[in-house]
N, C-alpha and C positions, 0 to 999 in steps of 0.2 A: 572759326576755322572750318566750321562744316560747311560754308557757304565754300568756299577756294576748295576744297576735296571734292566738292559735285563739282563744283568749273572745271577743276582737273582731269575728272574724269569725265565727263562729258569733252573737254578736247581730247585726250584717249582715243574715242570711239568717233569722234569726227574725223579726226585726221589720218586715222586705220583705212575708215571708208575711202575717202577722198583717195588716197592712196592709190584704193583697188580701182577705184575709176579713172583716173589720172594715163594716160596713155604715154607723154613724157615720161623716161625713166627718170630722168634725174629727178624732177619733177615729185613725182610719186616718191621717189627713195627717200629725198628731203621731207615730205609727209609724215613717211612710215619712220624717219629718225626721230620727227616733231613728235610723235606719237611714243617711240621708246619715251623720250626725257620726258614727257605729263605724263606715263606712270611711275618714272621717280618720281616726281611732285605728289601721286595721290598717296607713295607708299611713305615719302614723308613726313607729307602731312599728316597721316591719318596715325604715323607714330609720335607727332607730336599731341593731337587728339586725346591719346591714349596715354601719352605722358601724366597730361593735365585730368586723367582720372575720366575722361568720359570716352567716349564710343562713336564712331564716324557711323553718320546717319545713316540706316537703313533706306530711307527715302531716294537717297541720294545715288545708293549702291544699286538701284534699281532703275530710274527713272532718266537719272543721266546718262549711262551709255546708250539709253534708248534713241535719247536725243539727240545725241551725238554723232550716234548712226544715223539717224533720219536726218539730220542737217546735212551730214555728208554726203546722203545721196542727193539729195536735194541741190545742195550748192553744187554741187561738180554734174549737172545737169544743165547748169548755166554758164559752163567753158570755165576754162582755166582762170582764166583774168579774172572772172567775178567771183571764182571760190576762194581766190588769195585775197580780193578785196574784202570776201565776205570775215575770212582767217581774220585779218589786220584789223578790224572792228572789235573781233571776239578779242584778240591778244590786248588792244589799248585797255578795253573793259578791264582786263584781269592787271593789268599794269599797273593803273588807276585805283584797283582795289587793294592792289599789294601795298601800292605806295600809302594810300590810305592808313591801311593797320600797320604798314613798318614806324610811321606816326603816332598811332594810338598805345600800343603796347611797348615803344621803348626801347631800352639796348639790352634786354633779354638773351644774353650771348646765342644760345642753340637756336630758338627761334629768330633772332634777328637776324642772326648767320644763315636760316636757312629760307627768311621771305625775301631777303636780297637775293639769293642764288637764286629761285624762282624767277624773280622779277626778271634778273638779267636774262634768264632765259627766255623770257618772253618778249624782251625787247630785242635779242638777237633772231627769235624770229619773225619777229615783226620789221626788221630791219631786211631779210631774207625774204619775204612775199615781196614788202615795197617796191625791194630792188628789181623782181624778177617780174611785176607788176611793170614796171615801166620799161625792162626790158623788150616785154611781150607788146605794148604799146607803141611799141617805135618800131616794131617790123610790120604793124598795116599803116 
C-alpha cells in the first residue's frame, strides 16, 4: 500500500506543477482537478495504511512530491502534447498496479471498494489526456 501512497502523491505534486505551467486554462484546470482527486487517493490510502496498523512511509512523504514537482516541471517544458503523453504512461503504471493488487488481496469490501475507485480514476484520466492528446494532434 505504501508503494500506491507515494505514486499518489507524487501525481499530487506533478499535476499541481503542470498546471502552473500549462497556459491552456482549461488545460491547466483539468490538471489542478487531477490533482485535487490523488490527494483523495493519498488521504485514503494512507487511512487504510493506518487501518491495517502500520504507518504511510516517511520516505515517501518526502521524496515523492519532490518528484513530482520536478517531473512536472520538466514535462511541461516539452509542450502540452508531450506532458499528457508523458501523464498517460504514469496513469497506465498505476492502473496496472491497481489492477494487480485488486487481484491479490481479494473482495476485502473497504479496500476493494476503494482500489476500484482509484483505478476508475485513473482510467478516466487517462481517457481525458488521450482524448485531448489527439485533439491537439489533428490541429498541426
Amino acid at each position: 500500500m505504501n508503494w500506491f501512497y507515494s505514486l499518489e502523491l507524487n501525481q499530487v505534486d506533478l499535476y499541481m506543477a503542470q498546471s502552473k505551467l500549462v497556459k491552456d486554462i482549461y488545460i491547466s484546470k483539468v490538471l489542478e482537478r487531477s490533482s485535487f482527486i490523488e490527494q483523495q487517493h493519498v488521504d485514503n490510502i494512507a487511512a487504510q495504511i493506518k487501518k491495517f496498523g502500520g504507518e504511510p512511509t516517511m520516505l515517501g512523504d518526502i521524496i515523492s512530491p519532490i518528484l513530482g514537482k520536478t517531473a512536472g516541471n520538466i514535462t511541461a517544458a516539452f509542450g502540452v502534447t508531450s506532458l499528457l503523453k508523458a501523464d498517460i504512461m504514469l496513469e497506465k503504471k498505476a492502473m496496472s498496479d491497481y489492477k494487480d493488487l485488486i487481484i491479490k488481496i481479494g473482495k476485502d469490501d473497504e479496500l476493494f471498494s476503494l482500489l476500484w475507485s482509484n483505478l476508475i480514476d485513473e482510467d478516466l484520466h487517462t481517457s481525458w489526456f488521450a482524448s485531448k492528446v489527439e485533439e491537439l494532434e489533428s490541429l498541426h
